[in-house]
DSSP file (Angstrom, degrees, kcal/mol; ACC not computed):
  #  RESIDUE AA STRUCTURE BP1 BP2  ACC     N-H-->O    O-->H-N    N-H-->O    O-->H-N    TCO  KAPPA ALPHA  PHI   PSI    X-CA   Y-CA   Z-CA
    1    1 A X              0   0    0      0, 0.0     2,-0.5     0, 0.0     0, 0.0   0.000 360.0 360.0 360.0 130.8   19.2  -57.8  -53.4
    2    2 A X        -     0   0    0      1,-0.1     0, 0.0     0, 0.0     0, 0.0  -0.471 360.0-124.0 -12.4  77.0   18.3  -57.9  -49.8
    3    3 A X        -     0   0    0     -2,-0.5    -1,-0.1     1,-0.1     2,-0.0  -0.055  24.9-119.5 -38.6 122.5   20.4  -59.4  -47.1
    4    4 A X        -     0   0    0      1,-0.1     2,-0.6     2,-0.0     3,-0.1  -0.386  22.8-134.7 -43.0 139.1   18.9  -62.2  -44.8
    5    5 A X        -     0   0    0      3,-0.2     3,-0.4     1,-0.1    -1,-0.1  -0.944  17.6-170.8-107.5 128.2   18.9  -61.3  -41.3
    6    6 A X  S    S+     0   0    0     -2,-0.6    50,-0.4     1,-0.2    49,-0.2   0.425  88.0  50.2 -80.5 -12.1   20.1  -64.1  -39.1
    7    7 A X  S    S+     0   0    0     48,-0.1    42,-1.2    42,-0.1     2,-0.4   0.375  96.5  64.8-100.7 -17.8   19.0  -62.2  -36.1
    8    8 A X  B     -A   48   0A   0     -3,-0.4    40,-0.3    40,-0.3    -3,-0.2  -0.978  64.7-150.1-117.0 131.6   15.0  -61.0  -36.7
    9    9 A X        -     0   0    0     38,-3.0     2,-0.5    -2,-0.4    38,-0.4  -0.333  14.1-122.5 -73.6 162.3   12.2  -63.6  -37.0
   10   10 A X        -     0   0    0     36,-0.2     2,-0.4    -2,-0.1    36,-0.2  -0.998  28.2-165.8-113.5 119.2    8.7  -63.3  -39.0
   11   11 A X  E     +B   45   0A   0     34,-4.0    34,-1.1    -2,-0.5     2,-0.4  -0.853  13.9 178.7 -69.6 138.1    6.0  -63.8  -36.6
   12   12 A X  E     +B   44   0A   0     -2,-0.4    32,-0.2    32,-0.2     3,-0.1  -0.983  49.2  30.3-153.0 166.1    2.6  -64.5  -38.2
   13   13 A X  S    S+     0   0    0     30,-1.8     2,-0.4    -2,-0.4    31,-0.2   0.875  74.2 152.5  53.1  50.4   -0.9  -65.2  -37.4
   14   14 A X        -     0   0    0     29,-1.7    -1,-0.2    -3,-0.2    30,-0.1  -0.793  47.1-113.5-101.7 146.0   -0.8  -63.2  -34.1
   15   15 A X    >   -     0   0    0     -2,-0.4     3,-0.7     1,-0.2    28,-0.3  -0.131  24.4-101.3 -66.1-173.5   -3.7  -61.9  -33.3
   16   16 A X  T 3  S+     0   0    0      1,-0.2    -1,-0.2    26,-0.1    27,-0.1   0.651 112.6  52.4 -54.6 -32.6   -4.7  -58.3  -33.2
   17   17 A X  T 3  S+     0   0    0     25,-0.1    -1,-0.2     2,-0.1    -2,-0.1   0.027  81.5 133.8-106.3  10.5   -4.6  -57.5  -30.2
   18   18 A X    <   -     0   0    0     -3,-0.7     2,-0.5     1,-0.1    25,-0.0  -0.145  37.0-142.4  18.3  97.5   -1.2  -58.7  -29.4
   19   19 A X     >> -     0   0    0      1,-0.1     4,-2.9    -2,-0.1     5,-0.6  -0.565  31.5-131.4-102.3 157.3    1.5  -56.9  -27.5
   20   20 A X  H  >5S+     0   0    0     -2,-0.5     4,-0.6     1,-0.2    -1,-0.1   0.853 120.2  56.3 -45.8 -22.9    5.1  -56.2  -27.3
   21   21 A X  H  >5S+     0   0    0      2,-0.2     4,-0.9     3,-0.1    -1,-0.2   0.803 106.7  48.7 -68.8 -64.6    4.3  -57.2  -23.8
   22   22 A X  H  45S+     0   0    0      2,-0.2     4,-0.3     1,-0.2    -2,-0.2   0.867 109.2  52.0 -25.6 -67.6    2.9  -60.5  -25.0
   23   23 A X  H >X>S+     0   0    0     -4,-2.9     4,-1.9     1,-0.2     3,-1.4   0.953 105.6  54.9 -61.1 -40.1    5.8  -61.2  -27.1
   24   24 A X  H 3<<S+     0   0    0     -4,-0.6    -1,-0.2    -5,-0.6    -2,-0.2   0.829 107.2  47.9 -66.4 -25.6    8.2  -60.7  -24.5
   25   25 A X  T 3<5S+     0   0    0     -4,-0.9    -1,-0.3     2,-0.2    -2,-0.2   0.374 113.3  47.1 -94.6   5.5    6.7  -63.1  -22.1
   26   26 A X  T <45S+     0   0    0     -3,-1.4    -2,-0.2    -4,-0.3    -3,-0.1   0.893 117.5  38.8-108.8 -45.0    6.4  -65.7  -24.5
   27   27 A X  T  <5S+     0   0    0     -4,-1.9     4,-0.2     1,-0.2    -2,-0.2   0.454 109.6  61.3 -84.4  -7.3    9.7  -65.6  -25.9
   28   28 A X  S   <S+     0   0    0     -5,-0.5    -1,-0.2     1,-0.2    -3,-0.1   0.566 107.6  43.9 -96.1  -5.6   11.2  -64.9  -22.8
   29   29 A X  S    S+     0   0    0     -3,-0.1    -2,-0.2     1,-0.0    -1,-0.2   0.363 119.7  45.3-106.9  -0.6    9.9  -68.4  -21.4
   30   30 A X  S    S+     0   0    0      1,-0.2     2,-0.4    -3,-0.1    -2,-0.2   0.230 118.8  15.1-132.3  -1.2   11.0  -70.2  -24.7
   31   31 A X        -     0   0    0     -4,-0.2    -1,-0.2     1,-0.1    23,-0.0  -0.991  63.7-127.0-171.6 177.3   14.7  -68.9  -25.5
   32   32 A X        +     0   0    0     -2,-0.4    -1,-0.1    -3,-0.1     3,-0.1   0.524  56.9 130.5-104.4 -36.9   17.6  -67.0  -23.8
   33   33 A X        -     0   0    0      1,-0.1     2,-0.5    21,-0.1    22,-0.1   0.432  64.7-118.9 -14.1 163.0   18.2  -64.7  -25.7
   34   34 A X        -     0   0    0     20,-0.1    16,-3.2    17,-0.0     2,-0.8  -0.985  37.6-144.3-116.7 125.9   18.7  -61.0  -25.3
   35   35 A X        +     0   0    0     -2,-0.5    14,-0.3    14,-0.2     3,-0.2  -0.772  23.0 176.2-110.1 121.6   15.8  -59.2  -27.5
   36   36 A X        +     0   0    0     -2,-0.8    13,-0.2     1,-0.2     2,-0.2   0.866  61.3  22.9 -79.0 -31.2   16.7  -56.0  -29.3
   37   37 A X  E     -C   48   0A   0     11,-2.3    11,-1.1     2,-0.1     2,-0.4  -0.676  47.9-169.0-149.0  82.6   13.5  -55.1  -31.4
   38   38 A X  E     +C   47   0A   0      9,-0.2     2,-0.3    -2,-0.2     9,-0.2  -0.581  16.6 175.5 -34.5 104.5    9.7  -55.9  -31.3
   39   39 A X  E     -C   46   0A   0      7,-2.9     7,-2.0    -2,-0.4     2,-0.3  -0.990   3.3-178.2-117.5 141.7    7.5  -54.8  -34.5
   40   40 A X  E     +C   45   0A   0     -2,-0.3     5,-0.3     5,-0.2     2,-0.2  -0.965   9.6 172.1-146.1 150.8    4.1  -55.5  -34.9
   41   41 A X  E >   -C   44   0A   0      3,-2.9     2,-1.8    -2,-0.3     3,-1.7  -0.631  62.2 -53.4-138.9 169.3    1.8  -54.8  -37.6
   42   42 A X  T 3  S-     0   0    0      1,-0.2   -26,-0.1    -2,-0.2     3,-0.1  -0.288 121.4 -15.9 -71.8  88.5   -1.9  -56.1  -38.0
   43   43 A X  T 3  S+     0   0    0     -2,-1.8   -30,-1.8   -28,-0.3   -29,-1.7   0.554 131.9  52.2  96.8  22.9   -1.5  -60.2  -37.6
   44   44 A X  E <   +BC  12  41A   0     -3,-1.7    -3,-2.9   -31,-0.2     2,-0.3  -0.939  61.6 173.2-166.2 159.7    2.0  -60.5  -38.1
   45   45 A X  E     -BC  11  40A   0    -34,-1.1   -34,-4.0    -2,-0.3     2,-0.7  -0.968  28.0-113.0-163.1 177.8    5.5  -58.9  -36.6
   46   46 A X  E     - C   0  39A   0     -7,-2.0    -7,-2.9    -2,-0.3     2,-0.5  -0.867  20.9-171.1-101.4 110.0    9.1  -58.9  -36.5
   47   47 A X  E     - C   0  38A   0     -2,-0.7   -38,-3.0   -38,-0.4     2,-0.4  -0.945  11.4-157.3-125.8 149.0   11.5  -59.9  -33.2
   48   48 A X  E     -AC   8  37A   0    -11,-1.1   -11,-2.3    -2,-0.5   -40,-0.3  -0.961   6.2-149.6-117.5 136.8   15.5  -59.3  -33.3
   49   49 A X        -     0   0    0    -42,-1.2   -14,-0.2     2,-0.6     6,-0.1  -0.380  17.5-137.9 -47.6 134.5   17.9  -61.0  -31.2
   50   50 A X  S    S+     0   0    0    -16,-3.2     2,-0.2    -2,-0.2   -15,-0.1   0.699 100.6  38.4 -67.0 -16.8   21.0  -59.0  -30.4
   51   51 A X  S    S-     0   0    0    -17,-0.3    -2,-0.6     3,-0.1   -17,-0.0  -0.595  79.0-141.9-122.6 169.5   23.2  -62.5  -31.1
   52   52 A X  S    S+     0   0    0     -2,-0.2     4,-0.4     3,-0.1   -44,-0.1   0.052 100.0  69.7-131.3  31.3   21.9  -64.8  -34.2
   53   53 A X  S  > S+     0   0    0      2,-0.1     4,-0.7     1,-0.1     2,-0.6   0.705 103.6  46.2 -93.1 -53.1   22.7  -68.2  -32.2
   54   54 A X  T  4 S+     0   0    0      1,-0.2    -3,-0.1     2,-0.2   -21,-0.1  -0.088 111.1  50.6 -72.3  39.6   19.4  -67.0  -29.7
   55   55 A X  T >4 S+     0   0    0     -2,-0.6     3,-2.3   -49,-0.2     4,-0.3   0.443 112.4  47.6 -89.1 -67.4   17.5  -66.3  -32.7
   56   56 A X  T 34 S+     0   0    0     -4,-0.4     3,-0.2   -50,-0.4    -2,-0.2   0.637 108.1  51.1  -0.1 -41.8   18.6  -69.9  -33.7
   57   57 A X  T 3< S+     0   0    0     -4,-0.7    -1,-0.3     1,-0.2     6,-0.2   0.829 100.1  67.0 -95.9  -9.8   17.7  -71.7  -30.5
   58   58 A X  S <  S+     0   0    0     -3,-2.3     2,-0.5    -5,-0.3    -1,-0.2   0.775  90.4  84.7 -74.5 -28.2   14.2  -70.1  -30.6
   59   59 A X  S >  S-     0   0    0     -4,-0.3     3,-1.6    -3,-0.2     4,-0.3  -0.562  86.4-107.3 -60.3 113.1   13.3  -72.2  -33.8
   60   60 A X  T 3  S-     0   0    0     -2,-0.5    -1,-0.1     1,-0.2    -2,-0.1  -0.355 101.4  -4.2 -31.9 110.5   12.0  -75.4  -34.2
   61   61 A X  T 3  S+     0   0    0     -4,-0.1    -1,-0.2    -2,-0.1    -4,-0.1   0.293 108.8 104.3  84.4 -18.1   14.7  -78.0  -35.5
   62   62 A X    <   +     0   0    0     -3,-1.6     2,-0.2    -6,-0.2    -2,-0.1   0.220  45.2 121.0 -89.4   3.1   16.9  -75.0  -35.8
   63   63 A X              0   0    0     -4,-0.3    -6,-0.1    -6,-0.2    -7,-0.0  -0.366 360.0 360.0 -36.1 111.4   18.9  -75.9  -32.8
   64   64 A X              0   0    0     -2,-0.2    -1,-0.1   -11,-0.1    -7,-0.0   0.660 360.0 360.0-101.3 360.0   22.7  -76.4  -33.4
């Protein structure tokens, strides 16, 4: 079985035309974080935190 990762997010419903560029300025206005990894695939993608608190503080409600 699969380990969670406390550190990468599921993005979804991004559009197509979407960039890493994109992501970076959006999450980079919204969290603190230091970001290790951008994936994106057609209308959904992946981003990893290096720490798994700034993955944390990027979540709604998920705030400690």
């Amino acid at each position: 079985m699969a380990d969670v990762s406390s550190t990468r997010l599921y993005l979804g419903n991004l559009p197509r035309n979407i960039t890493k560029q994109d992501i970076e300025d959006h999450f980079g206005n919204h969290g603190t974080g230091s970001i290790k990894e951008i994936k994106l695939m057609n209308g959904f993608g992946f981003i990893e935190y290096e720490d798994a608190m700034d993955a944390r503080d990027v979540v709604p409600g998920k705030s400690s």
